[in-house]
C-alpha positions as CSV (number, residue, x, y, z in Angstrom):
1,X,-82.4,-32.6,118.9
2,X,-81.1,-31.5,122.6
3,X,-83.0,-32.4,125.2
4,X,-82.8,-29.7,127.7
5,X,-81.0,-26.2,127.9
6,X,-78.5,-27.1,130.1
7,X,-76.5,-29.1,127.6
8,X,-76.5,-26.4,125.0
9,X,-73.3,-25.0,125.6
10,X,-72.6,-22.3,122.5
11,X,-76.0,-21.2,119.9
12,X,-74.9,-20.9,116.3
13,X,-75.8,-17.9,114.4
14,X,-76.9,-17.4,110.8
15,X,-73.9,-17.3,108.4
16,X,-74.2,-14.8,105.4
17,X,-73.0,-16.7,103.2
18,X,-71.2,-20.4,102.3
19,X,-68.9,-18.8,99.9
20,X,-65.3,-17.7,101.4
21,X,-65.4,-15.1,99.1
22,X,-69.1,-14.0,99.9
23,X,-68.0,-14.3,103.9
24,X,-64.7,-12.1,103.2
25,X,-67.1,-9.2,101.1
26,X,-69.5,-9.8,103.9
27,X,-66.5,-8.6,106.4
28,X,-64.8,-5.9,104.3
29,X,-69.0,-4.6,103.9
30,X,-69.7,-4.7,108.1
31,X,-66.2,-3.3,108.7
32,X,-66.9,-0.4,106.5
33,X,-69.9,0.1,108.0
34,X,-68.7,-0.5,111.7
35,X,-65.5,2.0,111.2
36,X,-67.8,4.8,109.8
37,X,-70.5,4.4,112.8
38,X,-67.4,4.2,114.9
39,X,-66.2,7.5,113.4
40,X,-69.1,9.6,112.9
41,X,-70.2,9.2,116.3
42,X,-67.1,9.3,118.3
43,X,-66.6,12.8,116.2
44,X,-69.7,14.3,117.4
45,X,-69.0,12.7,121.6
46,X,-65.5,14.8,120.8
47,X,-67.4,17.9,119.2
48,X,-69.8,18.2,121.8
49,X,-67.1,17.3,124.6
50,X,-65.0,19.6,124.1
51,X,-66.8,22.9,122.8
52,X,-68.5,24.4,125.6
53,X,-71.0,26.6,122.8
54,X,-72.9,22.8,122.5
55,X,-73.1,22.5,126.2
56,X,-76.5,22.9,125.6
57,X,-79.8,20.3,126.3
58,X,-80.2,19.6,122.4
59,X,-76.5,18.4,122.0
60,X,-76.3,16.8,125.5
61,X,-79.0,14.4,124.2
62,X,-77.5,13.9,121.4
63,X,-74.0,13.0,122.9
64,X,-76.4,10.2,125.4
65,X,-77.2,9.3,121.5
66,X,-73.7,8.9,120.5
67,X,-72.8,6.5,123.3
68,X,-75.7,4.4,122.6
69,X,-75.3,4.2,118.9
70,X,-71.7,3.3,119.7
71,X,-72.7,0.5,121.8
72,X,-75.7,-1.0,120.0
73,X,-73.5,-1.5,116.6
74,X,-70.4,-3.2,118.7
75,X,-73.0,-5.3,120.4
76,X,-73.8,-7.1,116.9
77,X,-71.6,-6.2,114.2
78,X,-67.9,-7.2,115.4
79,X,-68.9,-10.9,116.3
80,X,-71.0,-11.1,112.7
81,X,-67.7,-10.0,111.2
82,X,-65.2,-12.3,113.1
83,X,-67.6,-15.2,112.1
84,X,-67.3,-14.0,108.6
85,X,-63.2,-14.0,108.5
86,X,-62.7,-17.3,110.6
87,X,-65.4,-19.0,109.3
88,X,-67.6,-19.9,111.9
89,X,-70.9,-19.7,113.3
90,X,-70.7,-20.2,116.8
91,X,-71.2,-18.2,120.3
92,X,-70.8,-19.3,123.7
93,X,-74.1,-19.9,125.7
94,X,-72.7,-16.6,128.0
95,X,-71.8,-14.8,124.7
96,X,-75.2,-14.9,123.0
97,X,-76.9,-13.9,126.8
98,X,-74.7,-10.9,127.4
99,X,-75.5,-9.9,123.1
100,X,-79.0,-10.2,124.3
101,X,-78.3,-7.8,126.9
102,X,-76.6,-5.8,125.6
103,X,-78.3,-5.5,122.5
104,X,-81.8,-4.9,124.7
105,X,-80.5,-2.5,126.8
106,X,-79.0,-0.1,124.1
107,X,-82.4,-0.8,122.2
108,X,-84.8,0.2,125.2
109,X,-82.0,3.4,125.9
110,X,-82.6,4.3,122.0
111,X,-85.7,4.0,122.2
112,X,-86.1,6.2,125.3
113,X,-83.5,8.9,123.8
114,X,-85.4,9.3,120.9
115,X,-88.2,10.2,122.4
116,X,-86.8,12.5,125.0
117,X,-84.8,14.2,122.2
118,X,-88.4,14.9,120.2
119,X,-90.0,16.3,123.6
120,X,-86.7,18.5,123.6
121,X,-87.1,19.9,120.0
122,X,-91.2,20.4,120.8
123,X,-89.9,22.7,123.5
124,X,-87.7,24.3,121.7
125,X,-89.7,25.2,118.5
126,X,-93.2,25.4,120.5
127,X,-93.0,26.7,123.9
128,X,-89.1,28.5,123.3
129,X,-89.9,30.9,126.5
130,X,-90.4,27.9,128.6
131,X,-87.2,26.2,127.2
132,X,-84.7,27.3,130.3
133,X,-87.2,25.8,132.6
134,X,-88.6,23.1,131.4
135,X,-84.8,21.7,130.3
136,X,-82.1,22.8,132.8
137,X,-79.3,20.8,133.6
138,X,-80.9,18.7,136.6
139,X,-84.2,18.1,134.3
140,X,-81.6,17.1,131.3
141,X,-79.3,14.5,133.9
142,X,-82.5,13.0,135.0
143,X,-84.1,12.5,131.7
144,X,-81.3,10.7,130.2
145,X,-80.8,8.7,133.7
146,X,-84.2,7.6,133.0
147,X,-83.1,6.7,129.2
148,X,-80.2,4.7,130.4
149,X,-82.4,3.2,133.5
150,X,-85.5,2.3,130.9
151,X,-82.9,0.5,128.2
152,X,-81.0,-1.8,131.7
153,X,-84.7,-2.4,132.7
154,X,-85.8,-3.9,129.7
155,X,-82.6,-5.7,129.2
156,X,-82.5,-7.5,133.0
157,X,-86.8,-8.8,132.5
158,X,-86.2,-9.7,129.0
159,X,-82.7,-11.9,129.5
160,X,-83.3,-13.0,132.5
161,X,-87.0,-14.4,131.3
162,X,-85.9,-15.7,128.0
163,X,-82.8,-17.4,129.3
164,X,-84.5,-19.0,132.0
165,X,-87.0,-20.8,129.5
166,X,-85.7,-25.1,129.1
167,X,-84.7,-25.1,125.2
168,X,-85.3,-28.3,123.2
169,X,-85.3,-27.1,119.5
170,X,-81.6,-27.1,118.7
171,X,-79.4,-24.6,119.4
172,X,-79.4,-22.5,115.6
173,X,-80.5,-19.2,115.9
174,X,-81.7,-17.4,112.8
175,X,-80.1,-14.4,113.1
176,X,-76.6,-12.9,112.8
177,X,-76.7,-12.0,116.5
178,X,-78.5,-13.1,119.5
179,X,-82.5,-12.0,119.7
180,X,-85.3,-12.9,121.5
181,X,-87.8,-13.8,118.7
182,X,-85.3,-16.7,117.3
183,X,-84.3,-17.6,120.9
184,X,-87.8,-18.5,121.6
185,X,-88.3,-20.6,118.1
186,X,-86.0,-23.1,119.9
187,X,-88.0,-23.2,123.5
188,X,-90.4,-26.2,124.2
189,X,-93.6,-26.1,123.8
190,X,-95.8,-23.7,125.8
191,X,-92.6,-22.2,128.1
192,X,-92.7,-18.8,126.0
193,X,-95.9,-17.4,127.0
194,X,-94.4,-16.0,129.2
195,X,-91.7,-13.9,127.7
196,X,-94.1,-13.0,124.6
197,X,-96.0,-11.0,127.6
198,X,-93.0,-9.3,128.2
199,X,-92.6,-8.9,124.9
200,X,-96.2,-6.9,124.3
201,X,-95.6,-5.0,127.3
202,X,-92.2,-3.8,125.7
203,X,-94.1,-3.2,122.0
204,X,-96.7,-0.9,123.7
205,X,-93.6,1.2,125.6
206,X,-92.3,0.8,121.8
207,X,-95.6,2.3,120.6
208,X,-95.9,5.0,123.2
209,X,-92.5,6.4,122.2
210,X,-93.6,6.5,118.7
211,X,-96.9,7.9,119.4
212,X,-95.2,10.4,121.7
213,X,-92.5,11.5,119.3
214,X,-95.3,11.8,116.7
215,X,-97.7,14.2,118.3
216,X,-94.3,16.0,119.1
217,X,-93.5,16.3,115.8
218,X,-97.4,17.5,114.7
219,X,-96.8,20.1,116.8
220,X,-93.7,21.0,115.4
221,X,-94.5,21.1,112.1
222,X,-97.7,22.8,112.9
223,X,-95.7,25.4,114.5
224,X,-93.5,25.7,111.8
225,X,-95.7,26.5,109.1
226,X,-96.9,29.3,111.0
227,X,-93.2,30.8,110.8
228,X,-93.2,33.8,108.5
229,X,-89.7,33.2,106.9
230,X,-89.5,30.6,104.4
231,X,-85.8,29.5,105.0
232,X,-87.1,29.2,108.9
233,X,-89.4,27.0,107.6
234,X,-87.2,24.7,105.3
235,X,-84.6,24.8,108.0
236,X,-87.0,23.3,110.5
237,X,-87.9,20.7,108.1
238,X,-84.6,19.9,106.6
239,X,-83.7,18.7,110.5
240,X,-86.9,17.2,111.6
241,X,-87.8,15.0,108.9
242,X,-84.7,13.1,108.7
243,X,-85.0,12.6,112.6
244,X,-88.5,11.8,111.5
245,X,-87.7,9.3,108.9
246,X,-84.9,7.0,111.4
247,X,-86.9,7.6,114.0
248,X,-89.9,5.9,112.5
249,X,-87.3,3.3,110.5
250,X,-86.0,2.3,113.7
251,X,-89.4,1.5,115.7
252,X,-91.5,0.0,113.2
253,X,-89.1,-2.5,112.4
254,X,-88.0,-3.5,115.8
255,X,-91.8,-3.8,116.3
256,X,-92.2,-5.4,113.4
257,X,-89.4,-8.1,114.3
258,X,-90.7,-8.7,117.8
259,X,-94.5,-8.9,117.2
260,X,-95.1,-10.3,113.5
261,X,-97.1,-13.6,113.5
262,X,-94.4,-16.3,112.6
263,X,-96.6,-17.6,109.6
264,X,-94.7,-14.5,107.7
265,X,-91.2,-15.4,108.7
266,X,-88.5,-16.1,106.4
267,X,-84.3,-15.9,107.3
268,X,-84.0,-13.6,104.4
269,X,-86.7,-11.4,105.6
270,X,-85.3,-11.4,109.4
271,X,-82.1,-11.0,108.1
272,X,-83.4,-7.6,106.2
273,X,-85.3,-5.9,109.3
274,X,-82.8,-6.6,111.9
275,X,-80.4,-5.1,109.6
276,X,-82.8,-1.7,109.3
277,X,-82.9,-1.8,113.1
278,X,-79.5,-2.7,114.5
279,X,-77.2,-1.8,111.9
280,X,-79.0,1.2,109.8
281,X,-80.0,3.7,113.1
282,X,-76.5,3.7,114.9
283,X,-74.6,4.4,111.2
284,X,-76.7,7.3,110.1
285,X,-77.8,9.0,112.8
286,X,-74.1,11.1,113.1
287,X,-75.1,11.8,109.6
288,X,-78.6,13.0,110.2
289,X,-78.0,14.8,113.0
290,X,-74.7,16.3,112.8
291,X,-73.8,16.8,109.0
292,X,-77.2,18.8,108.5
293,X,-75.5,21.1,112.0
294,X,-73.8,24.0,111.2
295,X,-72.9,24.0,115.1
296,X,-71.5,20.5,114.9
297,X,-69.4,21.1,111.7
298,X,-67.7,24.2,113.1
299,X,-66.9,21.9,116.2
300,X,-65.6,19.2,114.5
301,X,-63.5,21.4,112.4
């Protein structure tokens, strides 16, 4: 038992696995993963970059996506797979803060993006001879300022509110990166109430976005059944439901791991949704939204 945060000098995150050889597949997996994230989305920041025909509001969001998704999977996966190859479980007390940040503040960005990007497709499918307006170039620098501003936000109240709270449970965190709801298993007593404030106020912005980016996509749909063409129609589908489906993938479970009652937690179970949420979103999304683009794969080639 420690007695009081200020002695805990490094937190010690969940291994994978006892096994070297277990640890060394667990790398091998997470680098795979981490170079394809790396490469689908740096493809489509290049693509976009430099071909002016996607200097449009659509793929200007979806660049703001790219960053992100870059960010959010080096915020967790690199230290998960350099514990993995040395064999250790350890982070440094500053480490497992600035994960926390850094993990909160590409989070609360995502989370903003997403919906911004479904208010930009509503626009586009449902009011199309408003588009111009509604998303010009100021509108657009604004609206992903606010992304940005929303994900730093969240990040500052969160870390600075859960690191300030004494800690007297240890220092193991159940997790294979730094995160609030395992940070706060090893605060005393009442100290977290707090922070679990914080936390509801964050799941209802959470919730807001989802609801938002639902009614957006009612609306689109709803439009596009009233399209006479059929291959309009399956286009429209083909790209909104796989938005759709990460979309929804990405919330609920981040939800889910922040607000679930701890009577149903389990490591393995953790272990599972913070994978759908941290490592899932940021690797498929270059698939979802650029491999289904004609536009992107003329770019890129």
């Amino acid at each position: 038992q420690m007695s009081n945060s200020s002695s805990i000098t490094e937190f010690l995150l969940l291994a994978f696995a006892d096994m070297r050889e277990l640890q060394l597949l667990h790398f091998w997996l997470f680098l795979g993963i981490y170079l394809a994230a790396l490469l689908g989305n740096g493809l489509i920041l290049t693509a976009i970059a430099c071909d002016h025909h996607l200097h449009t509001p659509m793929y200007f969001f979806l660049l703001n996506l790219a960053l992100l998704d870059i960010g959010f999977i080096s915020t967790t996966v690199p230290k998960a797979m350099a514990n993995s190859l040395w064999d250790t479980r350890a982070i440094s007390y500053a480490g497992c803060a600035a994960q926390l940040f850094l993990f909160l503040f590409f989070t609360g960005g995502e989370c903003s993006l997403l919906t911004i990007m479904a208010y930009d497709r509503y626009v586009a499918i449902c009011k199309p001879l408003h588009y111009g307006n509604l998303l010009g170039s100021r509108a657009c620098a604004t609206m992903a300022a606010a992304a940005w501003g929303s994900g730093f936000l969240n990040a500052v109240l969160h870390t600075s509110s859960t690191f300030s709270l004494p800690l007297c449970q240890g220092n193991a965190v159940d997790q294979f990166f730094c995160e609030i709801p395992q940070i706060l298993k090893l605060s005393c007593s009442d100290s977290y109430l707090r922070e679990l404030g914080l936390i509801v106020f964050s799941a209802s912005f959470a919730l807001a976005c989802f609801v938002f980016i639902m009614l957006s996509y009612v609306q689109i749909f709803r439009a596009v059944l009233r399209m006479p063409s059929q291959q309009g129609q399956h286009k429209a589908f083909s790209t909104c439901l796989p938005h759709l489906a990460v979309v929804s993938l990405f919330i609920i479970t981040i939800m889910f791991a922040n607000v679930k009652p701890p009577s149903i937690s389990s490591p393995s179970l953790d272990l599972v949704v913070s994978f759908l949420y941290s490592v899932v979103p940021p690797s498929v999304n270059p698939l979802i939204y650029s491999m289904r683009n004609q536009e992107i794969k003329e770019a890129i080639r």
